[in-house]
N, C-alpha and C positions, 0 to 999 in steps of 0.2 A: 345397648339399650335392651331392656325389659320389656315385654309387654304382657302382660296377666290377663288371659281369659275373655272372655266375650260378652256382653251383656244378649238378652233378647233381640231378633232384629226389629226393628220398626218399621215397616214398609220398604223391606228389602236392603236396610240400611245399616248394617252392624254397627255396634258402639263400645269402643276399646273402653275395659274398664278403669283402667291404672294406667301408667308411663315409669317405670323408675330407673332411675338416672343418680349414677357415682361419678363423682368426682368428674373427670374429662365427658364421661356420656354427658353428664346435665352441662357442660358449657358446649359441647354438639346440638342437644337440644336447646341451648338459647337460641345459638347463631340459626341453626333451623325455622326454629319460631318466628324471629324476628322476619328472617328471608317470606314465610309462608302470609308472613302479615303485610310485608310489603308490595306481592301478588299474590292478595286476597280473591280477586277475581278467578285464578286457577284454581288455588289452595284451601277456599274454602271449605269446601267437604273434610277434606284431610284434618285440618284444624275442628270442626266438629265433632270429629271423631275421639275425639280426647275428652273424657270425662275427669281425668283428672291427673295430676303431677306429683312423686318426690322426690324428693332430690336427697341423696344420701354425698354430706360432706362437700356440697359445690360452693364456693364463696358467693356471697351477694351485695347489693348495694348496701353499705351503713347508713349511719346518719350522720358520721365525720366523714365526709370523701376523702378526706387528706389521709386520714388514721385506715382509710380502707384502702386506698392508695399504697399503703405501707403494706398492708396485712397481703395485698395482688401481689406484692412483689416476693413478700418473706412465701406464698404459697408456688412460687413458680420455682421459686431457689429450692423448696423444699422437692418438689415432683423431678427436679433436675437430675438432686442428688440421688433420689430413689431409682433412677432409669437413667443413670449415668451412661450404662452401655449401651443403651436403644440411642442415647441421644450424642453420645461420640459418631456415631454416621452420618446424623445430620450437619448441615453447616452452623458456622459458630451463632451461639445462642444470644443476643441480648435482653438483659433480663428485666430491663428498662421500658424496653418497647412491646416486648410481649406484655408484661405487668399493664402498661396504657392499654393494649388494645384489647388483657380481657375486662381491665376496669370500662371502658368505652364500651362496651357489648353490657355489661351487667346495668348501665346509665341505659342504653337500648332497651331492654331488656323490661327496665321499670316503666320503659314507657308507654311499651304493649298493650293493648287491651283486652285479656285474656280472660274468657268467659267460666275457662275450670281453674276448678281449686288447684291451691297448692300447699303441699306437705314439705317443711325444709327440715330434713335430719342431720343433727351431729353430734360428734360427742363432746360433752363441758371441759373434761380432762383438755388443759392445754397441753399444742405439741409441742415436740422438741428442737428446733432447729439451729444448725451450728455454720455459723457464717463463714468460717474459714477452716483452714488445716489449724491451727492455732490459738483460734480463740476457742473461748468457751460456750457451751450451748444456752441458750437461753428457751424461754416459757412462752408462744404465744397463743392466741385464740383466734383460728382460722378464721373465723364466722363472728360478727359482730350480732349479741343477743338484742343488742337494746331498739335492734332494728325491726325485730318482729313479737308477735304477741307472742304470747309462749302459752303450754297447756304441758302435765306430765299423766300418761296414762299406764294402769298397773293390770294388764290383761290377765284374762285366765291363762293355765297352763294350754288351752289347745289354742289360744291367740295368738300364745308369743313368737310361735313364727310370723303371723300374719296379722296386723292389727287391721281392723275390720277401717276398709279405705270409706265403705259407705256411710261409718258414722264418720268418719273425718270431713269426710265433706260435706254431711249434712252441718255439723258445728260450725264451718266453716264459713258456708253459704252465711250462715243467722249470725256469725260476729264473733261469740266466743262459743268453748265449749260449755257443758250442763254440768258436768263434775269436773274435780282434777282431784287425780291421785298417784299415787307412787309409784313408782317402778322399779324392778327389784335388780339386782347389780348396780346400782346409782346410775341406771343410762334413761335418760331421757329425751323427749320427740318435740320439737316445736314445729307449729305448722302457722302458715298463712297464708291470704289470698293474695293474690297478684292486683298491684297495684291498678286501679280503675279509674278511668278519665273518660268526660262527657261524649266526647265521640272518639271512633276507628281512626288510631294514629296509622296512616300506612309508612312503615316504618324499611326505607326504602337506603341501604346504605352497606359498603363493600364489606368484605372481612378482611379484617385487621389492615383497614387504610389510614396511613400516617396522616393524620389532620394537618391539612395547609396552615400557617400564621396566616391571619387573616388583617387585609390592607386596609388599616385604617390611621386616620376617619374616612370613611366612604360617604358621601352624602350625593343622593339622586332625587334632585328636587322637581318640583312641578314650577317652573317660575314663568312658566306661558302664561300661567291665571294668578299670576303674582299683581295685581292692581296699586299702581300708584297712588289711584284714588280712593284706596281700603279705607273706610271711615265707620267712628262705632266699633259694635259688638265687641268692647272691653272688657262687659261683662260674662259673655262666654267666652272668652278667648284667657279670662280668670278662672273662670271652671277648668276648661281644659288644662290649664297649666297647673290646677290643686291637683288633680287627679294622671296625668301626665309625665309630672317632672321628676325626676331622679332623687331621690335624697341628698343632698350634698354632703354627708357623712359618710354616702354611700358610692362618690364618684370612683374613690382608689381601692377597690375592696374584691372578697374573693368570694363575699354572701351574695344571694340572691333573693331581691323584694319582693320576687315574683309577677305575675302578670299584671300589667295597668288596662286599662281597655276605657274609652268614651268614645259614644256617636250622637256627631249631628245631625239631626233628623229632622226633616220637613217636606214642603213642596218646592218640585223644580224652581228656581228662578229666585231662593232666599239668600244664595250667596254661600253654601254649606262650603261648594268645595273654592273659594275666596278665604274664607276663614282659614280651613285645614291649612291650605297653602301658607296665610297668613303667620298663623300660629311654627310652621314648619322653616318658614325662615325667620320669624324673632328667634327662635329656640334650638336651630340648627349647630349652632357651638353647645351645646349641654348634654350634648349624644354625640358616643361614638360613629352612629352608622344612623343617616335617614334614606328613607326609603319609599318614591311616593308608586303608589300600584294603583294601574285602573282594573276597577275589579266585576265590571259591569258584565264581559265575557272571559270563558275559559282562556281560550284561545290568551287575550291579554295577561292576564293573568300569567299562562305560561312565557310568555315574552318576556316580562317583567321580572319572575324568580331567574331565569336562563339571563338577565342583564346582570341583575344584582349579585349570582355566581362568579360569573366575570369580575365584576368592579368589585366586588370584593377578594377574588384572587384563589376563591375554593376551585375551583378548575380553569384547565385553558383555553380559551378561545377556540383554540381548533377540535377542543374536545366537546362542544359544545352543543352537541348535535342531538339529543335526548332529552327532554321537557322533563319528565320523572326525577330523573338525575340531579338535575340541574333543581328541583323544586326541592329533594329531599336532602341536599344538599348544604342549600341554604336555611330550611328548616329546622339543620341539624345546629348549624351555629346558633340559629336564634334561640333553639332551647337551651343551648352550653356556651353564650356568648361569654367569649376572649379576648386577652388582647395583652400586649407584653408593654410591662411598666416598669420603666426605671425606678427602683425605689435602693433606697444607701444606695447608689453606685450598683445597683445586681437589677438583672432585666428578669422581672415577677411577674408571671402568668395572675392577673389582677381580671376580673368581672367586666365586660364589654356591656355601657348602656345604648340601646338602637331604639328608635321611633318608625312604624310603618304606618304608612296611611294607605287603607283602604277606601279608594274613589269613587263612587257610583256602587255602591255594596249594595242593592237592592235586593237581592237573594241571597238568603243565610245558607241556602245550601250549596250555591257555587264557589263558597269560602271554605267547606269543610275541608275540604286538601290542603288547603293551603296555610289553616291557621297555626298561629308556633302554640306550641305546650309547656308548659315548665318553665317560662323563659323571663329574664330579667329583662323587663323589654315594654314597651310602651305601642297599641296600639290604637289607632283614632279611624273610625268611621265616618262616611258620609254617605245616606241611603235616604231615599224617599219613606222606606219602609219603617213608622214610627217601631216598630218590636225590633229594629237594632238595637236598640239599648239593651235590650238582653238578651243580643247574637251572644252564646257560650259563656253568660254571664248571668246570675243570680243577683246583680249590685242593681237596684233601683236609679242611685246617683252616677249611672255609666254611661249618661248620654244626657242632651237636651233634647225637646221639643221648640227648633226656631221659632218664633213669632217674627210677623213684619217688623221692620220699622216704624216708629211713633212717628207723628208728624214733625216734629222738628230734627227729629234725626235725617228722616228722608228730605225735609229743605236741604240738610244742613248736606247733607250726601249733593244734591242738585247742584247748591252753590260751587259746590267743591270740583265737581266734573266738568261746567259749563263756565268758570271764572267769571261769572257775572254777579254784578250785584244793583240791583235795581229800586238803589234809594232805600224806599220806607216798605220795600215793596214782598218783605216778609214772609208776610200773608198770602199773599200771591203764590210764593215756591213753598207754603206748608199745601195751599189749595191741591197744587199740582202733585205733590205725594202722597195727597190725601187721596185724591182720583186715579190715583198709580198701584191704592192699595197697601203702600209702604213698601215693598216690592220688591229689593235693590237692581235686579236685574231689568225689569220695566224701567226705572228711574234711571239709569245708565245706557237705558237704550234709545229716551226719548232724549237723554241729554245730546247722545249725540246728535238726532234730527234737529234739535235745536243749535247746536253750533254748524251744523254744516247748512242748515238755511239758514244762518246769522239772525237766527226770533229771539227779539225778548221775550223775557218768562212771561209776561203780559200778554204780546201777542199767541204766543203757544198757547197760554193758558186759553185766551178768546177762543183760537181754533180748536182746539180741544173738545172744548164745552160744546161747539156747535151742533145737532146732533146728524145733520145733514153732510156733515165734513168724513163726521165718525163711520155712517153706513151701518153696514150689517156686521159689521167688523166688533160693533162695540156693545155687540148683545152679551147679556148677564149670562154666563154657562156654570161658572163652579164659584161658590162663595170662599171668601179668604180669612182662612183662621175663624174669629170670634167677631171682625168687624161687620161680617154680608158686603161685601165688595160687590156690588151690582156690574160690574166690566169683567169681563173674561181678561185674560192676560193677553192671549193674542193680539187685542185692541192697541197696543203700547204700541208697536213696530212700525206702524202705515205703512207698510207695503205697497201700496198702491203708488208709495214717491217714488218709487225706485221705477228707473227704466225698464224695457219689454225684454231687453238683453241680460239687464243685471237680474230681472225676476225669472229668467230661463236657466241661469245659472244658478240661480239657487231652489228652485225646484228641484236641479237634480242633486244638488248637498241636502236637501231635506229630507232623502230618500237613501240615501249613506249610511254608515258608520260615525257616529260625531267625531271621535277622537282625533283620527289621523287621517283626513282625506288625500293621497298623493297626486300632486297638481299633475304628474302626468298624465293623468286620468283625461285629459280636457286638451291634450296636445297630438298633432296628426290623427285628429279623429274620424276612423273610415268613412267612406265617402255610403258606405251601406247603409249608417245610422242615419239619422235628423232628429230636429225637436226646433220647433220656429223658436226662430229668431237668437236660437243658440252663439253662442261668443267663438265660433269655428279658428277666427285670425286672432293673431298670440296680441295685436295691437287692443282689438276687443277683448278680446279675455282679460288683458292687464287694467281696461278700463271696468269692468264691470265687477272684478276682483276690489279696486281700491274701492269702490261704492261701496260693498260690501263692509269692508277693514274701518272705512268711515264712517258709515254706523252703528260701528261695534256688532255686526250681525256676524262675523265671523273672527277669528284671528288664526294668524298664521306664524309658519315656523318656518324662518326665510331659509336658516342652514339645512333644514330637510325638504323645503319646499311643502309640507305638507298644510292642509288647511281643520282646521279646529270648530265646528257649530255647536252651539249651546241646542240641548235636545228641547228645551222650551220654542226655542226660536225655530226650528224643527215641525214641532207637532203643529203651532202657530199659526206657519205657511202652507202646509199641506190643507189645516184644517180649511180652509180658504179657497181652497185650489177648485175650477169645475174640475166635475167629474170627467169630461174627455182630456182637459190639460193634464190632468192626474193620470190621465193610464199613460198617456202617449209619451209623460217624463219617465214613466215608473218604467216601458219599454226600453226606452232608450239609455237609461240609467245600467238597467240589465245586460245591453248590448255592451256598454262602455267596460264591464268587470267582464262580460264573457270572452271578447276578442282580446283583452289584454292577457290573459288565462295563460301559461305555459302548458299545453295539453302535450299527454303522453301519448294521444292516441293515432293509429295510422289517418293519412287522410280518407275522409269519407270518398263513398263508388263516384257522388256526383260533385264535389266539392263545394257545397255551399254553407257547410258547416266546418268550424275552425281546423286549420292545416296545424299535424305535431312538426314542431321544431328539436323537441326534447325526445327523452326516454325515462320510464318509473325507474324511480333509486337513483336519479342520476340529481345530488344536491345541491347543484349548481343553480336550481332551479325554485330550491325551496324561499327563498328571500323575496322574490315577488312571489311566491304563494302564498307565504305570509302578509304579505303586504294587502293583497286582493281580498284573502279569506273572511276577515271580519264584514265588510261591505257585502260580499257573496250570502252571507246568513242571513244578514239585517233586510236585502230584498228577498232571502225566503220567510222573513216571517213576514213579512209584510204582504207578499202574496198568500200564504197563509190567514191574514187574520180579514183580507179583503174578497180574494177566493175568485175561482175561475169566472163564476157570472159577473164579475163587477170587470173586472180587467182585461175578458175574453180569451181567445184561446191563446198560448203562446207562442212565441217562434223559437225555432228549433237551437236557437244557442241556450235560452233558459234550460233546457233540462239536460243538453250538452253541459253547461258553466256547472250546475250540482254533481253531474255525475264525475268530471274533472275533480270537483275539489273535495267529494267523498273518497275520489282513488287518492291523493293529497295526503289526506287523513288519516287513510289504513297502513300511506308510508311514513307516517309520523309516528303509527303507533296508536291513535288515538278512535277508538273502534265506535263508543258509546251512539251518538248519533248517525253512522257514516250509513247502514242498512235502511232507516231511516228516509235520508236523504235520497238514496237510489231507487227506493221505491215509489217518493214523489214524481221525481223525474222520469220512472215509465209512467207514472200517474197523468204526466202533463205530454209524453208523447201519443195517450192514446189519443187525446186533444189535436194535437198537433197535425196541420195538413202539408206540412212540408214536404218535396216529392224525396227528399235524402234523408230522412226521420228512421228510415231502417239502418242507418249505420251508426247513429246514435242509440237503436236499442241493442244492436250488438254491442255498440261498446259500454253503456249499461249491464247487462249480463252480466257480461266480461268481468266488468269491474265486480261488479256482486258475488260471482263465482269465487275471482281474487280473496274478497275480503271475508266469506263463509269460509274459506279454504284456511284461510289463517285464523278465524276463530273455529279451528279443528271440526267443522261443522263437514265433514268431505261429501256425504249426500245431497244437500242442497247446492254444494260447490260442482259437481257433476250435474247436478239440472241446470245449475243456470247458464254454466259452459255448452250442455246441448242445447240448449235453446240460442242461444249466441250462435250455434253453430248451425242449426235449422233456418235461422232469419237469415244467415248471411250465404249457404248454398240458395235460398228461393232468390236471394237479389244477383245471385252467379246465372241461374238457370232465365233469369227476367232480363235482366239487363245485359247477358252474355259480356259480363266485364271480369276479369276475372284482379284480385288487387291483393296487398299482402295481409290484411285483413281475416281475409278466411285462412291464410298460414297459422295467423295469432291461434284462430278459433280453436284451430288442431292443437298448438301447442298447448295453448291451456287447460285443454280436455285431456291431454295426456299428463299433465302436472295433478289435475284431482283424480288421476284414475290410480296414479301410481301414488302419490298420498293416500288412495282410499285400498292401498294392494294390490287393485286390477291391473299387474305388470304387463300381460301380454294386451290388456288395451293402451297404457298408456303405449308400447313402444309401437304401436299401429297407428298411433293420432304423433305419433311422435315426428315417423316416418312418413306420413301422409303431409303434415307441415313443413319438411323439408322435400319432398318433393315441388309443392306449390311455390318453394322460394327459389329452387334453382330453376323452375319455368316461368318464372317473373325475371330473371337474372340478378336477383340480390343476396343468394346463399353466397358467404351465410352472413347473416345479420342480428342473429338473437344472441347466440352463443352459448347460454345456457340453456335451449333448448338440447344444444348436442350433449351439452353437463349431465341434462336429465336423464337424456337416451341413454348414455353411458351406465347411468346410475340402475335404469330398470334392466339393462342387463346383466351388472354385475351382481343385482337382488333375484335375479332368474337363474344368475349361475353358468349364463353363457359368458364367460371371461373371455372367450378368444373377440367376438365383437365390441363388446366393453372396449378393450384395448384400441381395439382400432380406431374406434367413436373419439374417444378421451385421448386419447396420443395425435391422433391426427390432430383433433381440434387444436389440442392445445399448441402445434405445431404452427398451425394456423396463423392461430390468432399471436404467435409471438414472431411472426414473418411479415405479418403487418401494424404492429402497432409497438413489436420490442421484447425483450422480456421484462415479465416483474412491471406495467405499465400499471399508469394507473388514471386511464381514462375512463375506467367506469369498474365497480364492484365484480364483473364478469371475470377475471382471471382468477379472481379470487374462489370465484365458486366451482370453476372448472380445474384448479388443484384440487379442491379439496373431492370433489367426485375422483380425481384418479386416485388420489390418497385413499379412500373406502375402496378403490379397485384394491391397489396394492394390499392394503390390511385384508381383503379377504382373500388374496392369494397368499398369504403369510409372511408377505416383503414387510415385518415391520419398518426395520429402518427406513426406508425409502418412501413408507407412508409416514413416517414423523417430521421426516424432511419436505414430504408435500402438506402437510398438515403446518406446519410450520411459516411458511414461503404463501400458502394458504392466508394464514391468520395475517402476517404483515401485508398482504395487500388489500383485504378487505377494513384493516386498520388505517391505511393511509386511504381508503375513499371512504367508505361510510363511518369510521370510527370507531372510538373505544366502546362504545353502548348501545352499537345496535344486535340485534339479537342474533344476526349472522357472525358476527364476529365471539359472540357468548360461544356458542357452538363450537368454531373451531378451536376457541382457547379451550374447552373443556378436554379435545382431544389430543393439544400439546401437554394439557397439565397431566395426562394420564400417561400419556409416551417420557414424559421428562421423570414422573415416579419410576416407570418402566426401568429407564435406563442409568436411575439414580442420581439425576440432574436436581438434584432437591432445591437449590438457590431459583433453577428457571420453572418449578413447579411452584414456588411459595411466589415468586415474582407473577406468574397468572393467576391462580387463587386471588390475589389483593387487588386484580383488575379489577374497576367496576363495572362490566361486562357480565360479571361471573354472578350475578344480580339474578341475569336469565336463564342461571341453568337451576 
């Protein structure tokens, strides 16, 4: 790599002027780029700093892949034969699969969104390349011209070393250049910009990973809101299929249509995500791959890409343990969907068509990660938010605006749900659609009050109208569409039929997560919580459950147990609710997610806040984290948008449950909100009069220190550890209790001291931690606390204690649990410390062997993609160059791990 000179700083910030890149450099700097765009979050700056690219002689994307296909592979044959000797030492070359994966990087590559110009240089003269000992050579053209715009420039004599990069990229920038002229030797310069797309593809994917055949057809449908009684909407459900469907000339083919995109767009309650489904199984034979996403939270969202990797067969199960991964994964197929076709007798890599439904899409910006680019693929929206129709789309015609049902649609919906038919009586079931607003989900919801108190439409309709019947229930709040519907929606449900049991039970589903409520939620519920007249006995709970199911107020998913609220039917009940029946569910609701919680934390001094079962990193635990998580958020916004004077102060599991599922979050990886969160939760302790509230803000700290620590913040991660460690010596010196608790404090004060350098404090808070465990009688119990101690003294250079720390332990811990175990990520991390011992006493060997034994145990508990595991392969890939193990250096390299270094 090149890099030319400096421009001016800008507020302290240099700005590289050039980059230029030959041949191998510029395919170094793709794979670069691509990696720096995948963590963007780090690599920002770094990618800023590029004003601009040329690439001398690197092959690029064409406009025939197939004919560029050819030209990757005639350009690998040709680099082979020139470095014949360099590349007799490596192992045996294929020129097939090298050819795929720099053609797969150059397809990467175009999909980048790279904000500098770029300059692509070569010469016209084709080369010469000879395919065998015996045949003859033939003529090609490395570089496909018709791929880029072209410009020829004829510089003065003191240019033509250096053609001035700043008019290139000002030409560049504007589209073409101002003149073209000649240049003398016939060599000429094409330049172009880098392909640009509407938003930051983070472009997240291995180097030179063999692409899985992908298992299809895959279809993952939504068929819980599959409705027997789907009636109407034929005529969007014709849109969607104009705009939707595949070409049928284009079922067996290797082109791409390009992107389809439509959203249905309305208010809760019109049936949006009824149609989607609808429309997803008529049309589920006419696509290789469906795919239904709830798109409402992250969190789902990531569930959803991490299923469809699976069922589709792009990774394994057990490898599945990284949300990223697993997004960018699937991502990748959907921009380059495949799929292998019998055609004459021979299996032809032929064009994969897939449909994804996007469910509750209500913010366009919690899709931007997730949306495919480039892809032969069909996407369908459902969002409250009318400006879907041009989520990442310019097309006017890429969505609807629902409107209600007309009156005879909504009879004709009425007669269809309720099997009645009442004579002449017509009129009667348009009256009642008419007073439903046309609605479908109102009309489906009174149908069932109506068959489960056996009322004719007559008599309903009497009761209805009555307005003594209706209450305050049936007051005018939001008009409907263009008709002015004088009834709120909430008025449809009567609530008031339902028993004191079945309306306790659904207070606390109105205050949930809609999507997936896990009925274990409601079983062996602490004898700590209450909420009158709650369903406690599994006899009541099944009865007040089916009440529900037979109003159509909920449905359920018998094989998971899980329960399903429509968010209309949600706001509906709440809105309804007094104000004390509202906090006192809204508490107990909170209770219900916080004592289910797997916390990682020591028990608190007075134990009245939740007992750890578990330990962080340990993944056994993440599948009810997941489970829980969604419902965890949904009562923090909701505390949020009602706020402490409405709800009062809180009890000490609320800001316990945030601060658990922030530490959750920063072991998933997933940082964005978690700081966030942990500051609510001292927010709500300072509230709190709980007498055990101090062990909740140490292990808040804690957690905060943790998670500053890993967004390399090490200052803030050293105060919040002293302050963890101040709160919890005043509860030692108060309470004269002494617990393992203030051990943590230590250790983790020694973990940001020695991330922050301060060696001789980490190994003092190190040592002070293991003191406080062998006079509790639990040393040792962390494990990698002794990994660390090891580590700050082999960074201090005292190697005779190192030894001792790290040989012992690790003695230790394989006299009680085995060697090579694999009960938790910790032996893993205690190799790999005596490995940096050894490598800085100059034992290579003996550090590639622990670096080694290292990587395979943090492979088999945490995985191929967590970033401990990145690390250690980064130090077998350099020990395997080391010692000329080329095959097991190119096999870590193409780990998707290697993501993280």
């Amino acid at each position: 790599m090149r890099i030319y000179g400096k421009s001016a700083q800008s507020m302290g910030s240099p700005k590289w002027k050039q980059v230029l890149q030959q041949v191998l450099g510029g395919v170094l700097l793709k794979q670069a780029l691509c990696m720096a765009n995948a963590q963007l979050h780090r690599y920002e700056y770094l990618v800023n700093t590029i004003s601009g690219i040329v690439f001398f002689s690197t092959p690029h994307l064409g406009q025939d892949r197939g004919e560029t296909f050819e030209k990757t592979i005639s350009t690998i044959r040709a680099t082979t034969k020139a470095a014949s000797k360099a590349v007799s030492k490596l192992p045996s070359l294929n020129v097939e699969e090298e050819a795929a994966s720099l053609f797969d990087l150059s397809v990467r590559f175009e999909a980048a969104d790279l904000h500098s110009p770029v300059l692509s240089v070569y010469e016209l003269v084709p080369t010469k390349i000879q395919e065998g000992r015996f045949k003859s050579k033939k003529m090609i053209d490395l570089v496909d011209m018709r791929r880029w715009d072209t410009a020829t420039y004829s510089p003065t004599y003191s240019e033509r070393s250096s053609i001035s990069f700043d008019r290139i990229r000002q030409e560049t920038v504007s589209g073409r250049p101002e003149t073209s002229e000649h240049i003398s030797n016939s060599n000429e310069a094409t330049y172009a910009s880098s392909t640009a797309h509407e938003t930051l593809t983070h472009v997240v994917s291995a180097l030179n990973i063999r692409e899985r055949e992908p298992q299809l057809p895959c279809k993952i449908l939504n068929t819980e809101y599959h409705d027997q009684y789907f009636f109407g909407r034929e005529d969007v459900l014709s849109l969607i299929g104009n705009a939707l469907l595949p070409s049928k000339d284009k079922m067996i083919s290797s082109e791409s249509e390009g992107l389809r995109q439509f959203a249905i767009c309305g208010m809760g309650g019109l049936g949006k995500t009824e149609i989607a489904t609808e429309f997803a199984v008529r049309s589920k034979d006419l696509f290789d791959g469906v795919f239904w996403i709830p798109a409402d939270d992250p969190a789902k969202l990531d569930a959803a890409f991490s299923l469809i990797a699976k069922q589709l067969g792009l990774e394994d199960p057990a490898d599945s343990k990284n949300h990223i991964v697993s997004r960018e994964l699937v991502k990748g197929w959907l921009s380059r969907p495949w799929k292998m076709t019998t055609i004459e007798g021979n299996a032809t890599p032929t064009t994969a068509t897939w449909l994804i439904i996007f469910d509750n899409a209500d913010d366009q910006y919690t899709l931007t990660d997730y949306w495919p680019l480039q892809s032969n693929g069909s996407v369908l929206i459902t969002s409250r938010d009318p400006l879907a129709k041009s989520y990442f789309t310019a097309n006017p015609s890429a969505g609807v605006d629902l409107e209600p049902l007309s009156k005879a649609e909504g009879a004709s919906l009425l007669y269809n749900m309720t099997a009645l038919r009442d004579g002449d009586q017509a009129h009667v079931a348009e009256r009642i659609a008419e007073l439903l607003g046309g609605v479908p989900l109102a009309i489906s919801q009174m149908a069932g009050v109506i068959r489960r108190q056996e009322l004719r439409l007559s008599e309903f309709l009497e009761s209805y109208e009555d307005a003594s019947e209706q209450g305050a229930l049936h007051k005018s709040k939001y008009p409907i569409g263009k008709t002015n519907y004088p009834h709120d929606i909430s008025t449809v449900w009567a609530f008031e039929s339902l028993d004191t049991a079945t309306s306790s039970l659904l207070s606390t589903l109105a205050l949930l997560d809609p999507d997936s409520i896990p009925e274990f939620l409601f079983a062996d519920i602490p004898t700590s919580l209450s909420l009158d007249k709650f369903p406690t006995k599994s006899a009541a709970y099944r009865k007040a459950r089916t009440d529900l199911l037979q109003a159509s107020l909920v449905k359920r998913h018998a094989d998971q147990n899980e329960l399903i609220i429509h968010r209309l039917v949600q706001d509906s009940f709440k809105a309804q609710m007094e104000q004390p029946t509202k906090v006192h569910a809204f508490w107990f609701t909170v209770g219900l997610i916080a004592l289910r919680w797997p916390t990682t934390m020591p028990p608190p001094t007075k134990k009245t806040a939740p007992v750890t079962t578990h330990r962080m990193w340990n993944i056994d635990r993440w599948p009810m984290c997941e489970a829980l998580y969604p419902h965890a958020m949904k009562l923090k916004q909701y505390y949020e948008e009602m706020g402490s004077v409405e709800l009062g102060k809180p009890p000490l599991y609320f800001p316990s449950l945030l601060q658990n599922a922030a530490l959750w979050q920063f072991e998933r990886g997933r940082t964005h909100e978690v700081i966030k969160m942990l500051q609510l939760a001292l927010d709500m302790l300072s509230m709190c009069t709980d007498e055990d509230k101090g062990s909740v803000f140490v292990d808040t700290h804690f957690a905060l220190g943790a998670v500053t620590a890993g967004t390399n913040d090490h200052d803030q991660s050293v105060y919040h550890h002293q302050c963890a460690l101040r709160a919890q010596l005043e509860m030692r010196w108060r309470e004269d209790v002494l617990d393992t608790r203030l051990a943590r404090c230590y250790n983790e004060l020694g973990t940001g001291r020695m991330e922050g350098g301060d060696l001789s404090g980490s190994i003092e808070a190190f040592l002070e931690s293991m003191r406080i465990d062998k006079e509790l009688g639990v040393y040792p119990w962390n494990w990698v606390m002794e990994a660390n101690l090891g580590l700050s003294y082999t960074y201090i250079g005292n190697m005779d204690e190192a030894e001792v720390v790290l040989v012992g332990t690790l003695d230790r811990r394989e006299a009680k649990f085995g060697k090579n175990d694999t009960e938790s990520y910790r032996p893993g991390r205690i190799l790999h410390a005596l490995a940096r011992l050894r490598e800085a006493q100059g034992r290579a060997e003996e550090a590639f062997q622990l670096y080694s034994r290292s990587l395979a145990s943090l492979m088999a508990t945490l995985g191929h993609h967590h970033h401990f595991s990145a690390d250690c392969g980064h130090k077998v890939t350099q020990y395997a160059i080391k010692y000329g193990q080329y095959e097991n250096a190119l096999f870590q390299i193409n780990r998707p791990e290697s993501l993280f270094l």
